[in-house]
C-alpha positions as CSV (number, residue, x, y, z in Angstrom):
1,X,93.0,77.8,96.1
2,X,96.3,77.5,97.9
3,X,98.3,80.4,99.3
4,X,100.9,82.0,97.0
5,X,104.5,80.6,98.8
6,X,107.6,83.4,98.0
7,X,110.5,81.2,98.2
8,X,112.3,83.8,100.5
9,X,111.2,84.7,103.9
10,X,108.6,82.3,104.3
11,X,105.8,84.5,102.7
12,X,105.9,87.2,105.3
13,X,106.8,89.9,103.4
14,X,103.9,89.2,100.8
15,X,101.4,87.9,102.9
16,X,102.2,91.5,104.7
17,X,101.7,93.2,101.9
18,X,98.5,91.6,100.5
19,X,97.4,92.7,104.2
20,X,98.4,96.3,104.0
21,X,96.7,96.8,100.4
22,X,94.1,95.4,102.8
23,X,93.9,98.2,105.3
24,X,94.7,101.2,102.9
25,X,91.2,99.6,101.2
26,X,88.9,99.6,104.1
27,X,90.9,103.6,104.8
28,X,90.2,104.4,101.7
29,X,86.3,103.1,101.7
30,X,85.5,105.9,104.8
31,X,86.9,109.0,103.2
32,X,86.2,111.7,106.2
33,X,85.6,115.0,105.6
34,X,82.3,114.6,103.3
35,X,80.4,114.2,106.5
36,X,81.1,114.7,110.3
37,X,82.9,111.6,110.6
38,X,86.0,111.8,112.6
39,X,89.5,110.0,110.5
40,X,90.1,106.7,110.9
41,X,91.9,105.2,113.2
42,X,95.4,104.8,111.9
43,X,96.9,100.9,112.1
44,X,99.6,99.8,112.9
45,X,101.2,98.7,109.4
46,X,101.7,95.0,109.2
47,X,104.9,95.0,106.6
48,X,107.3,96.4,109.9
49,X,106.4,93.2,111.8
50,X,106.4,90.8,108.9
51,X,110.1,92.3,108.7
52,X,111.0,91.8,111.9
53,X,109.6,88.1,111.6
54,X,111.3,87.3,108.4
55,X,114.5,89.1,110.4
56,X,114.3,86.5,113.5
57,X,113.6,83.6,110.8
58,X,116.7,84.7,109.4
59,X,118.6,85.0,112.4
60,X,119.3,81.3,113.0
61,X,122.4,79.3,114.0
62,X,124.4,80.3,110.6
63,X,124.9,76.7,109.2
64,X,128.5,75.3,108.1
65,X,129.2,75.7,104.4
66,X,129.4,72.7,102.3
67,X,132.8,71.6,100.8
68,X,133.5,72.4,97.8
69,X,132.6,68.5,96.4
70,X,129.0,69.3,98.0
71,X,128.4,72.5,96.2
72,X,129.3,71.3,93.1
73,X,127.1,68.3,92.7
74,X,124.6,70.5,93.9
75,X,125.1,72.9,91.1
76,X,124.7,69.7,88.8
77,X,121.6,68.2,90.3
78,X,120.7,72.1,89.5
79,X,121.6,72.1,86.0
80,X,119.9,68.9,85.3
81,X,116.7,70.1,86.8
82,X,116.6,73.1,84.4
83,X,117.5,71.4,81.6
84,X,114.2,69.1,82.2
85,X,111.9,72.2,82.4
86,X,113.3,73.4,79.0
87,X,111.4,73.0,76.0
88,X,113.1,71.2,73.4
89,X,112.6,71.7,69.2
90,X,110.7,68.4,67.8
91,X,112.6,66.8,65.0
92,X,110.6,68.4,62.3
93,X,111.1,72.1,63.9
94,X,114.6,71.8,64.0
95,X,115.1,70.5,60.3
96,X,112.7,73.8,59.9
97,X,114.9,76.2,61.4
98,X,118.3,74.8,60.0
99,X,116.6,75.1,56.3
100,X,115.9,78.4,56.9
101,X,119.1,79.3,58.2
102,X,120.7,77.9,55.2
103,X,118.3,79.5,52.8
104,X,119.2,83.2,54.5
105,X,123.0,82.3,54.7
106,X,122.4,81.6,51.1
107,X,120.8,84.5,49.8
108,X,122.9,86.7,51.9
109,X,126.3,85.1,50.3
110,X,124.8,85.5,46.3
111,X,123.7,89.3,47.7
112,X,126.9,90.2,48.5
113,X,129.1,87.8,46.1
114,X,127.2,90.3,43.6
115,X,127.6,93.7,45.4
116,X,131.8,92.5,45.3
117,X,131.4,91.5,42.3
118,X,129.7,94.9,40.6
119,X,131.4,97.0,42.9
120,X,134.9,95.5,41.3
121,X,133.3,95.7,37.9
122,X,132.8,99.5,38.5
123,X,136.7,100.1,40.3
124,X,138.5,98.2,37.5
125,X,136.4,100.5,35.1
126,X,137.3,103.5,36.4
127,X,141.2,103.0,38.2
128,X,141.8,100.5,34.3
129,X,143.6,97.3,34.6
């Protein structure tokens, strides 16, 4: 199985983590106090110098920001890309959901063509006209 790959940081930070959920485990597995053991030695947490890693990683020569032409085809190339991963309706699920639209929009227009129309029945009624 591969390793999991965060997209920021290069990993540190989780790979950090996974290996401090590591330590408080084999802390946790000698639990003094039940017997004359003496504590555990207490580690140095790992997540302070993934930081520090991911901070000198970070650190680099800060890089020239693309003009404005740049940027935008990138955001294109970015937009296509998602609209790949989406999931599109098949023909038949889209002539679905329209009909059932247009059945709702339906039944909601006769409901309230007939609350109008009862509720004008009952004002003419009592105001005469």
């Amino acid at each position: 199985m591969g390793s999991f790959h965060y997209p920021f940081h290069g990993g540190g930070v989780i790979m950090a983590l996974r290996k401090s959920k590591e330590n408080v485990a084999e802390s946790v597995s000698a639990v003094p106090g039940t017997t004359n053991e003496e504590k555990p030695e207490k580690k140095e947490p790992t997540l302070t110098r993934a930081r520090e890693e991911a901070k000198k990683q970070d650190v680099e020569t800060p890089e020239k920001k693309p003009n404005w032409f740049r940027r935008f085809m990138q955001f294109l190339r970015e937009v296509v890309w998602e609209l790949k991963k989406t999931v599109w309706p098949t023909r038949r699920e889209t002539f679905q959901y329209t009909t059932m639209v247009l059945v709702f929009v339906f039944a909601m227009m006769l409901i309230l063509s007939a609350y109008d129309f009862g509720v004008g029945r009952i004002f003419l009624k009592i105001f005469g006209g």
